[in-house]
N, C-alpha and C positions, 0 to 999 in steps of 0.2 A: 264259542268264545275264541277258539282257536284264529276261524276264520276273519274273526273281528279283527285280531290282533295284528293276522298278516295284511290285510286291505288297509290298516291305520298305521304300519310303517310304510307303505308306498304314499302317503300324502305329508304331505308339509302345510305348515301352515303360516301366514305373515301377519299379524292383528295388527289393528288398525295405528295402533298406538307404540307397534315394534316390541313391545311385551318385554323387555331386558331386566335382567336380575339386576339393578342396580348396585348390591355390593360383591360382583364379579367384574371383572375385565369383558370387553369385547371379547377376546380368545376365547375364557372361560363361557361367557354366555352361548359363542356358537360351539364350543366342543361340546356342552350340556347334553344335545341327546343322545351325543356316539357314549360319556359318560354312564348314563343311565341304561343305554336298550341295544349295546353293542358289545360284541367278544374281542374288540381293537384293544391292543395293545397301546399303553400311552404314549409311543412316539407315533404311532399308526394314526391314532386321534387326533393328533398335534399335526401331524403332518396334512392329514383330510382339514381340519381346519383353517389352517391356515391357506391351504389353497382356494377352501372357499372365500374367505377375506380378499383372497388375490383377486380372484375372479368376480368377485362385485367394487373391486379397486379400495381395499380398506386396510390393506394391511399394514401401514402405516399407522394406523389406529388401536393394533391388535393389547398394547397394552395399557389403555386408558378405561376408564370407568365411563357406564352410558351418560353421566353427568357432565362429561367432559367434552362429549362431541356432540354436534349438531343434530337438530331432527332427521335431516335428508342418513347424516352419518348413521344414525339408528336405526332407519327404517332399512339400511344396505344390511348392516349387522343382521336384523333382525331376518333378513332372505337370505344371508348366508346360515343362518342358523336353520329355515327352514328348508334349503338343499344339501346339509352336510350331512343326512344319513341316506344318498345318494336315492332320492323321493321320486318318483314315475308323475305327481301329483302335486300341484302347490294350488292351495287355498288362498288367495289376498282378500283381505278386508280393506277396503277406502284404501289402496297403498298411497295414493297421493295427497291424502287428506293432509290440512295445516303446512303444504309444503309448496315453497314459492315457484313461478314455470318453471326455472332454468332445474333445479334439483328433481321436479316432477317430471319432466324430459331426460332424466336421467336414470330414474327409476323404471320408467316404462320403457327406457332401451334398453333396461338389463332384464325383463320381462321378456321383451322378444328375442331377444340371444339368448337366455335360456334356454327358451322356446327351440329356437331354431338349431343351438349347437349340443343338445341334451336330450330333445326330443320330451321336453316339457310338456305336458298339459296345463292351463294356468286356467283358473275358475276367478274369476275376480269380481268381485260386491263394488260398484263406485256409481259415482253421481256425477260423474266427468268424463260426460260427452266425449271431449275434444278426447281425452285419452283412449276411452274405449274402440275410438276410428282410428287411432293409432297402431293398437295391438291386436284386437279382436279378429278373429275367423268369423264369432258368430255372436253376435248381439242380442239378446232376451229383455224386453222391456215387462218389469213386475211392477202390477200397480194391485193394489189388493188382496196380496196373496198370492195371485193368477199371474200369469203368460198371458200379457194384452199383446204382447209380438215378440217376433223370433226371426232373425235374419241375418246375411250378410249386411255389413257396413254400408254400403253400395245400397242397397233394396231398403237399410233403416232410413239411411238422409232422406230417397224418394219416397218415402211414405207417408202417406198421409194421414197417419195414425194421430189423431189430435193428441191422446196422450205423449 
């Protein structure tokens, strides 16, 4: 159980839908897990919070309810909340789902600067091609359950995988 615990505070996780507590604030929503699974002190938590706001550019937002801002706003909230107990792993579901290009391009560049300035791994569930060639190292096409293919981005376009 032990070992469960420590391998499920190294991942984060973003659902599909941004998952927010709607009678909390943006702030409240991403301080929630330093709240519940961390020995931070409340300016300590306040402070890791807000800089994750900073850093997906929300902090503007920080004391509105998710009622209040946008979807694209939500789904940012909702990956500052999945990197603010400093996570080796982030989980996305559909991040781009319901969300227009220019905001979809916006999310998947804070995917790869994660990535890139955090030293992220990013696992991501989507039906959108165009993004997956965007961020992806490595592309897994599941049709059935199964691994019908697995490859660089590059190797998935040429392929002739009918699926």
């Amino acid at each position: 159980e032990k070992e469960k615990i420590a391998i499920r505070r190294e991942i984060g996780m973003l659902f599909q839908s941004a998952a927010l507590f709607d009678s909390m604030s943006v702030l409240e929503n991403v301080m929630f897990p330093l709240d519940m699974f961390s020995n931070m002190t409340y300016k300590e938590r306040l402070a890791r919070a807000r800089a994750c706001l900073d850093r997906v550019n929300l902090i503007e937002a920080q004391d509105k309810l998710p009622e209040e801002i946008s979807g694209g706003m939500q789904k940012r909230a909702g990956l500052a909340r999945s990197i603010v107990r400093d996570v080796s792993i982030v989980l996305y579901d559909e991040p781009t789902s319901g969300l227009d290009p220019v905001t979809s391009a916006t999310i998947n560049n804070l995917i790869v600067r994660l990535n890139r300035e955090r030293g992220i791994t990013s696992i991501v569930v989507t039906h959108d091609l165009a993004s997956a060639l965007k961020f992806a190292d490595t592309i897994c096409l599941i049709e059935g359950g199964r691994v019908a293919q697995c490859s660089t981005p590059e190797d998935f376009v040429k392929s002739e995988n009918p699926q």
